[in-house]
DSSP file (Angstrom, degrees, kcal/mol; ACC not computed):
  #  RESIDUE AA STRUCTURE BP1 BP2  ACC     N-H-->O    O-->H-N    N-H-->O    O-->H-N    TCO  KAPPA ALPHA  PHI   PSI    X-CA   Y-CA   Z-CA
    1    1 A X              0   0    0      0, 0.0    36,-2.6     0, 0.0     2,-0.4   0.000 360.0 360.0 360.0 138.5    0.0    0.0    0.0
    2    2 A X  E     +A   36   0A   0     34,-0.3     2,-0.3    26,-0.0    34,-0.3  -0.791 360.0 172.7-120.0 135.6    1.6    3.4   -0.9
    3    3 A X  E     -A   35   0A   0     32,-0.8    32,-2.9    -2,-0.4     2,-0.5  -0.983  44.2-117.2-134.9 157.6    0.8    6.9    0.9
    4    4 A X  E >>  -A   34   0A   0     -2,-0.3     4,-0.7    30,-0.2     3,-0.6  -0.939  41.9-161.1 -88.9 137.3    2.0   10.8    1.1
    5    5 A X  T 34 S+     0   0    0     28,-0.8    60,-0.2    -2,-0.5    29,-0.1   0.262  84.7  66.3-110.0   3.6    2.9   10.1    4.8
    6    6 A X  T 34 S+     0   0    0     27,-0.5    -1,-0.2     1,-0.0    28,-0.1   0.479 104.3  45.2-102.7   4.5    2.9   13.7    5.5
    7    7 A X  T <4 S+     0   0    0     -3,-0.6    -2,-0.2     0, 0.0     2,-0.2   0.624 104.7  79.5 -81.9 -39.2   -1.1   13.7    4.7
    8    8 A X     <  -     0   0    0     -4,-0.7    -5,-0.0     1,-0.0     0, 0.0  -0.578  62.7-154.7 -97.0 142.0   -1.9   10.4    6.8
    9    9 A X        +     0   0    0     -2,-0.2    49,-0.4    46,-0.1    53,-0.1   0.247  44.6 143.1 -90.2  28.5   -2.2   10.1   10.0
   10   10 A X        -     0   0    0      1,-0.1    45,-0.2    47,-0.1    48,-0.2   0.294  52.1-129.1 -67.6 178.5   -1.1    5.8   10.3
   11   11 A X  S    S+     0   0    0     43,-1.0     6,-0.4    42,-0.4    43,-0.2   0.355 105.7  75.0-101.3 -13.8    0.9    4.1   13.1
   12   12 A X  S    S+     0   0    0     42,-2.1    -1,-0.1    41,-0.3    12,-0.1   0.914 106.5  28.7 -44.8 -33.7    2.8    2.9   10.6
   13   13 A X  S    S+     0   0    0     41,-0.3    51,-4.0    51,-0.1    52,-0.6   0.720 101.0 108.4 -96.7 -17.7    4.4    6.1   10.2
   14   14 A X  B >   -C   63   0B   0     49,-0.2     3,-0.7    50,-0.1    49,-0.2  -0.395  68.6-132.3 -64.7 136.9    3.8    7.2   14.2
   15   15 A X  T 3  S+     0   0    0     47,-1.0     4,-0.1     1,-0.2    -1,-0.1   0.476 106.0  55.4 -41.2 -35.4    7.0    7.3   16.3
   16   16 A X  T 3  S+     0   0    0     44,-0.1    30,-2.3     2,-0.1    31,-0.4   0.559  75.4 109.1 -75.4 -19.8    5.5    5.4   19.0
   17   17 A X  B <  S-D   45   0C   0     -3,-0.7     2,-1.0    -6,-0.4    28,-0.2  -0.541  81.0-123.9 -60.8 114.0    4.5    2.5   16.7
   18   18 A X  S    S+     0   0    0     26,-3.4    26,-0.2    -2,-0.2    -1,-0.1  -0.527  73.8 110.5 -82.8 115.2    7.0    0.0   18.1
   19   19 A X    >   +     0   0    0     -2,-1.0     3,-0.9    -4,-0.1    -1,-0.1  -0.499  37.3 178.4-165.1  69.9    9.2   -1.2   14.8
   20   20 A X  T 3  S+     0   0    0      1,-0.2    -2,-0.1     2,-0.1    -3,-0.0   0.422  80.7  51.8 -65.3  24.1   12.8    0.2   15.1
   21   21 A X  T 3  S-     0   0    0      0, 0.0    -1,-0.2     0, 0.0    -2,-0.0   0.384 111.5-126.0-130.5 -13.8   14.4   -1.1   12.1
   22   22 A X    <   +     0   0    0     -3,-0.9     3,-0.1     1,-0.1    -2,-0.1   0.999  45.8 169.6  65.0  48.4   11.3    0.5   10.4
   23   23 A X        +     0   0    0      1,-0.2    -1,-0.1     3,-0.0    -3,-0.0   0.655  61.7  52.4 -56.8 -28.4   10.3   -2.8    8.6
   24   24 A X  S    S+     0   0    0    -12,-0.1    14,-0.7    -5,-0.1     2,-0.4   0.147  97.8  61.3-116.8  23.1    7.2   -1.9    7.5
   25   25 A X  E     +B   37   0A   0     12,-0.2     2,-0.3    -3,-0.1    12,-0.2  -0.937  54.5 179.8-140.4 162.6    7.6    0.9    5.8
   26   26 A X  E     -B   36   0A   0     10,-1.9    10,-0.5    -2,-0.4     2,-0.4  -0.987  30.7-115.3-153.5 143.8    9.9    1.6    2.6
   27   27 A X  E     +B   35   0A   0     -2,-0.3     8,-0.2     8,-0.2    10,-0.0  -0.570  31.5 172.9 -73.9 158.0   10.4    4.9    0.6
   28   28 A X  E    S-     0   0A   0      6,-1.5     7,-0.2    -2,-0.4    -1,-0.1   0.481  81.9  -5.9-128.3 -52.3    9.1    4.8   -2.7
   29   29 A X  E > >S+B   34   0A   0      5,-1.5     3,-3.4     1,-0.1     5,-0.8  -0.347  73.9 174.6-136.0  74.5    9.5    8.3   -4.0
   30   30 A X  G > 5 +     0   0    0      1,-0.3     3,-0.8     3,-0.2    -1,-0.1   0.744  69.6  76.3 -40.5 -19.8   10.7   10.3   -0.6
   31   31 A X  G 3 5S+     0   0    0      1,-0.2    -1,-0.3     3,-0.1    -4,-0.0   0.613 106.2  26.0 -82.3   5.7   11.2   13.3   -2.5
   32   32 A X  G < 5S-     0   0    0     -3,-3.4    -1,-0.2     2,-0.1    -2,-0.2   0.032 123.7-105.2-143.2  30.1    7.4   14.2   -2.8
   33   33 A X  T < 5 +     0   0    0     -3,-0.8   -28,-0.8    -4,-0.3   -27,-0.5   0.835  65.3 157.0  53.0  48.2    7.1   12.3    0.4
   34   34 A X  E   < -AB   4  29A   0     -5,-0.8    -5,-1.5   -30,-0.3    -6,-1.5  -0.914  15.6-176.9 -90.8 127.6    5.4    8.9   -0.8
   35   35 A X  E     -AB   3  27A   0    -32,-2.9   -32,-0.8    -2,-0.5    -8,-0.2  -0.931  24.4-135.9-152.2 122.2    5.8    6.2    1.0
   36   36 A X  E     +AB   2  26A   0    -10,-0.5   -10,-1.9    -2,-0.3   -34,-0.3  -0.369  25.0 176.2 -58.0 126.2    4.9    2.2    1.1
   37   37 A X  E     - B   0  25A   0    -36,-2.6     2,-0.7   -12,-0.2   -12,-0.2  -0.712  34.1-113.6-132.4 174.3    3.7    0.5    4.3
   38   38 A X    >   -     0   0    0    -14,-0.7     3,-2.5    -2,-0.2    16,-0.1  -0.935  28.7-163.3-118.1  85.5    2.4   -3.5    5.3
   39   39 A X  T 3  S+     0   0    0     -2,-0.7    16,-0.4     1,-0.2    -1,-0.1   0.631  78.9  62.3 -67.6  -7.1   -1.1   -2.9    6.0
   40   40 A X  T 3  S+     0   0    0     14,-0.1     2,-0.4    15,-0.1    -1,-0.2   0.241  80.6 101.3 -66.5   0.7   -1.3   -6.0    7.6
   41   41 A X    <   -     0   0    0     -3,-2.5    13,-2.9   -17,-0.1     2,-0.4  -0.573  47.6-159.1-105.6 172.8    1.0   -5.6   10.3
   42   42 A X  E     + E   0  53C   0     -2,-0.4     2,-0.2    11,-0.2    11,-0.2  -0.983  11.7 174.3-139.6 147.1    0.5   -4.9   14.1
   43   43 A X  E     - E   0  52C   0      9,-1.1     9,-4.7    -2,-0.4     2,-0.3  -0.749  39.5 -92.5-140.8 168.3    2.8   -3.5   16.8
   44   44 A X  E     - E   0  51C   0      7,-0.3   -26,-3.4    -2,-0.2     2,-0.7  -0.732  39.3-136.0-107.3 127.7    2.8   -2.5   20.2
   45   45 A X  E  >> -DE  17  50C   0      5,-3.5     4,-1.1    -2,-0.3     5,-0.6  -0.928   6.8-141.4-112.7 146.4    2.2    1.1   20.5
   46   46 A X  T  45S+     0   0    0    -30,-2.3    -1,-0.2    -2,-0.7   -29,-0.1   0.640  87.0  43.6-132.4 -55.4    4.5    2.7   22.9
   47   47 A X  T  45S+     0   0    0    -31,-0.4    -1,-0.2     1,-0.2   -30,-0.0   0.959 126.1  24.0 -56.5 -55.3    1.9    5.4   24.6
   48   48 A X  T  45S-     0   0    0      2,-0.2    -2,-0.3    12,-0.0    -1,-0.2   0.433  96.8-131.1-112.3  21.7   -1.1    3.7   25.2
   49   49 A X  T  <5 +     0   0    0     -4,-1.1     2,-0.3     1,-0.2    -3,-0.2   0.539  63.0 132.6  56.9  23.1    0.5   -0.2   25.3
   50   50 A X  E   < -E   45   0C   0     -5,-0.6    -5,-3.5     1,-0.0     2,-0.4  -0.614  68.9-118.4-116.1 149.1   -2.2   -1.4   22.8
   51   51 A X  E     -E   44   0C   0     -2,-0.3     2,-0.3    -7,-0.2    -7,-0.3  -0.672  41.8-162.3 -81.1 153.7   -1.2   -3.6   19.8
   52   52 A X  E     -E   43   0C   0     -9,-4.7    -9,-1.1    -2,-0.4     2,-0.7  -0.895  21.2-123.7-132.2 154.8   -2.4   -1.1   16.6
   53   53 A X  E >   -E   42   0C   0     -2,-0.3     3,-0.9   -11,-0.2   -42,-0.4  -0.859  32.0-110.6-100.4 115.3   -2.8   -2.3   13.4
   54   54 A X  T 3  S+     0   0    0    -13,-2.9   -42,-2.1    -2,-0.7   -43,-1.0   0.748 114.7  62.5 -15.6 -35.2   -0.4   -0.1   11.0
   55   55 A X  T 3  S+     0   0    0    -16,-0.4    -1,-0.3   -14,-0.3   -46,-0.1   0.893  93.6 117.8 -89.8 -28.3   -3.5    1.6    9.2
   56   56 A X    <   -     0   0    0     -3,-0.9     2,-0.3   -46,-0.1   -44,-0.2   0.189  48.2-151.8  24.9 107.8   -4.3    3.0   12.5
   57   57 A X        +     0   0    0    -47,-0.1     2,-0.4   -46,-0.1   -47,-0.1  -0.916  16.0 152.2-125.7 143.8   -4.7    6.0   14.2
   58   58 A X    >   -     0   0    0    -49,-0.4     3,-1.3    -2,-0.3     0, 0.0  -0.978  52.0 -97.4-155.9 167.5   -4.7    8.1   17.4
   59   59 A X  T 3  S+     0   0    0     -2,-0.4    -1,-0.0     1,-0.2    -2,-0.0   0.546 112.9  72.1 -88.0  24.8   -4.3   11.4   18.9
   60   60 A X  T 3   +     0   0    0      2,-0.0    -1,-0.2   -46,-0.0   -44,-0.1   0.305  66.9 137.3-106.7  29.6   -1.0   10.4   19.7
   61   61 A X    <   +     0   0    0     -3,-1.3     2,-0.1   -52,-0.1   -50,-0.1   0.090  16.7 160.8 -64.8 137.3    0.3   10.6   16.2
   62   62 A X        -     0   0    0    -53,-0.1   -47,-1.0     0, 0.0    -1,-0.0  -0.630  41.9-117.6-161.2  99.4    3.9   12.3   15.5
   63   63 A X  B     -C   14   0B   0    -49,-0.2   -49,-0.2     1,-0.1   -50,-0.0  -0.095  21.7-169.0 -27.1 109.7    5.4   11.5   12.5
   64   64 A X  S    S+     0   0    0    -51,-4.0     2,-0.2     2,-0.0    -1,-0.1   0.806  72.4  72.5 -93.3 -20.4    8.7    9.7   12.6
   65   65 A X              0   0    0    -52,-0.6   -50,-0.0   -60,-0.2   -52,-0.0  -0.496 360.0 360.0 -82.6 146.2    9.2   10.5    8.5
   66   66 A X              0   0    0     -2,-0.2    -1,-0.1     0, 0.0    -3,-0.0   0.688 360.0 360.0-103.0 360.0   10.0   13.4    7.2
């Protein structure tokens, strides 16, 4: 699945979405900020301790990409 990740809010893209090697996400064209995720995966998110599914959302969003 492909996104502008500076439009979306996901936990794929959230800082608190636990994935440090930042598996599940890929650039595709990082200069106009597009960017590829695994909408099937889940992680543990780091604020509220709930597993999130990458397409996901909350109001504890902060963008890890730039």
């Amino acid at each position: 699945m492909s996104v502008g990740s500076a439009k979306v809010k996901m936990c794929a893209f959230c800082k608190h979405w636990y994935d440090p090697k930042n598996e599940t996400i890929s650039p595709k064209a990082p200069a106009i900020g597009l960017w590829e995720y695994d909408d099937k995966a889940k992680r543990k998110c780091m604020k509220n301790g709930l597993d999130m599914s990458s397409r996901a959302s909350c109001g504890k969003y902060e963008c890890k990409v730039m």
